[in-house]
N, C-alpha and C positions, 0 to 999 in steps of 0.2 A: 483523598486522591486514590483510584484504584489501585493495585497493583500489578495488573497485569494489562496489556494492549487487546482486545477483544473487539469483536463486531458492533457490540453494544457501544461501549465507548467512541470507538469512530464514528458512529452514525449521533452520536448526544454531541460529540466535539464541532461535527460541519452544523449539524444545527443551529448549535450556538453560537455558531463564528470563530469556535477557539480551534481554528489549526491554521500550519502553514508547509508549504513547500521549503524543505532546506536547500541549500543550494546548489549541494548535491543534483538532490531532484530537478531544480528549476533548470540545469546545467543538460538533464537528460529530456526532459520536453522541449527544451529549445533545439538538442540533437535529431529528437526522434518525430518531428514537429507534433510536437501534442499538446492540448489545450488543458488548461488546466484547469478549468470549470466544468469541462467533460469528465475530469480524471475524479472529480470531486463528487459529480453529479453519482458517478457511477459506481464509486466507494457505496454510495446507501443502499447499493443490490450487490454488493459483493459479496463473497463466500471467502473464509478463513481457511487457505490450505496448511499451515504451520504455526505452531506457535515458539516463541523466544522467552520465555520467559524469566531466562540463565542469562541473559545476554549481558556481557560487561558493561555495557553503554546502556542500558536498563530496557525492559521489558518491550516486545514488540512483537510482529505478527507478517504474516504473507498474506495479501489475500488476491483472490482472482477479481477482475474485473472486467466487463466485458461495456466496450463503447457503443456509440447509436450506430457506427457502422458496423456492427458483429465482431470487429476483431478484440481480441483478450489480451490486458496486459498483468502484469504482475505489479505490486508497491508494496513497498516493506513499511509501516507505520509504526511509530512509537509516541512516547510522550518526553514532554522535556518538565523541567523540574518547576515549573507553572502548572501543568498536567495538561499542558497543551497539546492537539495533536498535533506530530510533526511526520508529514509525507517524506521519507528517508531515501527512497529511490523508487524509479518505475523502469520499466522495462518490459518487452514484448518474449514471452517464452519461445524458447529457440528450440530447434529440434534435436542438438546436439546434447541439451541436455534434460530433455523434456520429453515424455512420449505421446503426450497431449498438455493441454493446455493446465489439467488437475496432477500431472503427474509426474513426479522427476522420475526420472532413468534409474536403474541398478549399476551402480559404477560395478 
């Protein structure tokens, strides 16, 4: 199992069928109305803005993602102790705390 949440792995995990939406996430696609075969689709051209690799709850990643209608969300992915991937959250970068869609703010 890797050790860390990376582009590679995301894109080997939807391949093979080993992820899923936690329900977390399922809780914010049904908020934000977004589909989730989009969200998956789109994972395979993403870009890794952050990495977690410290993170208590184990290893995971930021990555951008942009849908077939142009707009860009964000999901935080990790794995769970199967090495499954698990879609952690999504959400659409806000401008309060984003200066574009690659870049958080200088608090």
């Amino acid at each position: 199992m890797p050790l860390t949440v990376d582009l590679v792995y995301v894109c080997e995990n939807i391949l093979k069928g080993r992820w899923r939406l936690s329900y977390h996430a399922l809780q914010r696609c049904d908020e934000r109305d977004l589909d989730a075969a989009d969200l998956v689709s789109s994972l395979m051209d993403g870009e890794v803005l952050e990495d977690y690799p410290d993170d208590p709850r184990g290893s995971s990643c930021l990555v951008l993602c942009k849908l077939p209608d142009g707009s860009f969300l964000h999901l935080v992915c990790g794995m769970d102790s199967d090495g499954w991937l698990i879609i952690i959250t999504v959400y659409r970068p806000k401008e309060q705390k984003w200066a574009d869609e690659r870049t958080r703010k200088k608090v």
